[in-house]
N, C-alpha and C positions, 0 to 999 in steps of 0.2 A: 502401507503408505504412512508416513510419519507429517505433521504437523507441529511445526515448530512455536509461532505463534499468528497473533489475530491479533488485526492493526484496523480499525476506525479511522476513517479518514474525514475530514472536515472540509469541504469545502467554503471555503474566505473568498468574501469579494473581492478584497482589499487585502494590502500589507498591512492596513491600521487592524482590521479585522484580526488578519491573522497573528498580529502580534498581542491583541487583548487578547486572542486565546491562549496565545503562552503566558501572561502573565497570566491568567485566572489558572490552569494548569500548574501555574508552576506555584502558586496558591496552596494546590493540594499535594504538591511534594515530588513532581515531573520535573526534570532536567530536558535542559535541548541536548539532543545527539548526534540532531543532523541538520545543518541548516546549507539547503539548496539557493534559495531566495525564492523560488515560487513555491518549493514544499519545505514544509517545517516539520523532524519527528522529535516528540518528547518521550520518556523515559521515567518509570521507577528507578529509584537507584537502588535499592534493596532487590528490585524481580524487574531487571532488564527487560525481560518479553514483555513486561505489561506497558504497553504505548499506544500513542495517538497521532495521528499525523492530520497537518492544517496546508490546504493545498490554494496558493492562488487563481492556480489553474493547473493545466494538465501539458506541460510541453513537448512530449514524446508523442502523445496517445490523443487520442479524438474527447476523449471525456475525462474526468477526474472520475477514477473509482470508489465506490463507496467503502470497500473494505479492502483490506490487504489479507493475502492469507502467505505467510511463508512457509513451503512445502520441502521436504529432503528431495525428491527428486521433481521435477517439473517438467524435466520431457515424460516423463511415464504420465503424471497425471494429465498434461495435454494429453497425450495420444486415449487417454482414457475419456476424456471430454468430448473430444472430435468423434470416436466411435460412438458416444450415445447421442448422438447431434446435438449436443448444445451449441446454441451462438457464441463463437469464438468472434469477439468483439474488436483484437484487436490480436495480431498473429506471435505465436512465440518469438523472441528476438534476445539476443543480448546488449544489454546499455553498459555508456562509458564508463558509468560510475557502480560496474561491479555485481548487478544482479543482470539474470536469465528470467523475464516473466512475460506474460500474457494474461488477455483480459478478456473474461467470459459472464455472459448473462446469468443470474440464476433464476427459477423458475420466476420470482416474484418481482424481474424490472430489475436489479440493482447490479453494477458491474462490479465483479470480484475480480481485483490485483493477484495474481498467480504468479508466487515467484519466489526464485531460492538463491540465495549469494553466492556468485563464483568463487572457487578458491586460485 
C-alpha cells in the first residue's frame, strides 16, 4: 500500500477564521491550491504533498475529518478496514470534484479522510 501524503485539517468556525489561517500560513511560505469556499487547501510550493487544509464545515460528510490521508488505491484499503472492523464513518463514494474517499475512526476518536484522485 502506497501513501501518498498526509493532510491536517483545520476546522474554521468561520470564513474570517478560515481566511486568518491562510494568511498566517501563507506567512510561512503555503500557497492556496484549492479553494472550495467551505474548504481551503494550502500548499509548499517547493514540496507540493506538504499541506494543510481549513474546513468551514464539512458538506458531503456528517463531520469535518481531522486528517486527510491520500492513498494509491482506496478500494483495497477500504476493504481492508471494513475486514478489521473499523468504524467506517462515512461510506466509500466518488465526489464531483475528482477524488474516491471514505471516512473511518481511528482507534483514538479522530476521523481519517481516505482518499485517492481519480484520473
Amino acid at each position: 500500500m502506497t501513501v501518498r501524503r498526509i493532510v491536517p485539517n483545520i476546522h474554521s468556525g468561520s470564513a474570517e477564521e478560515q481566511a486568518a489561517g491562510r494568511d498566517f500560513y501563507g506567512l510561512l511560505g503555503f500557497q492556496e491550491v484549492m479553494d472550495m469556499g467551505w474548504v481551503t487547501t494550502m500548499a509548499s510550493p517547493s514540496v507540493p504533498t506538504a499541506q494543510i487544509s481549513f474546513f468551514t464545515e464539512e458538506r458531503t460528510a456528517p463531520v469535518v475529518p481531522d486528517l486527510s490521508v491520500e492513498v494509491e488505491d482506496v478500494d483495497a484499503v477500504h476493504a481492508r478496514l471494513v475486514a478489521s472492523g473499523a468504524e467506517i464513518v462515512r461510506e466509500l463514494r466518488d465526489e464531483e470534484w475528482g477524488v474516491r474517499r471514505f471516512f473511518v475512526r481511528d482507534p483514538g476518536g479522530r476521523v481519517v479522510n481516505v482518499l485517492t484522485h481519480r484520473s
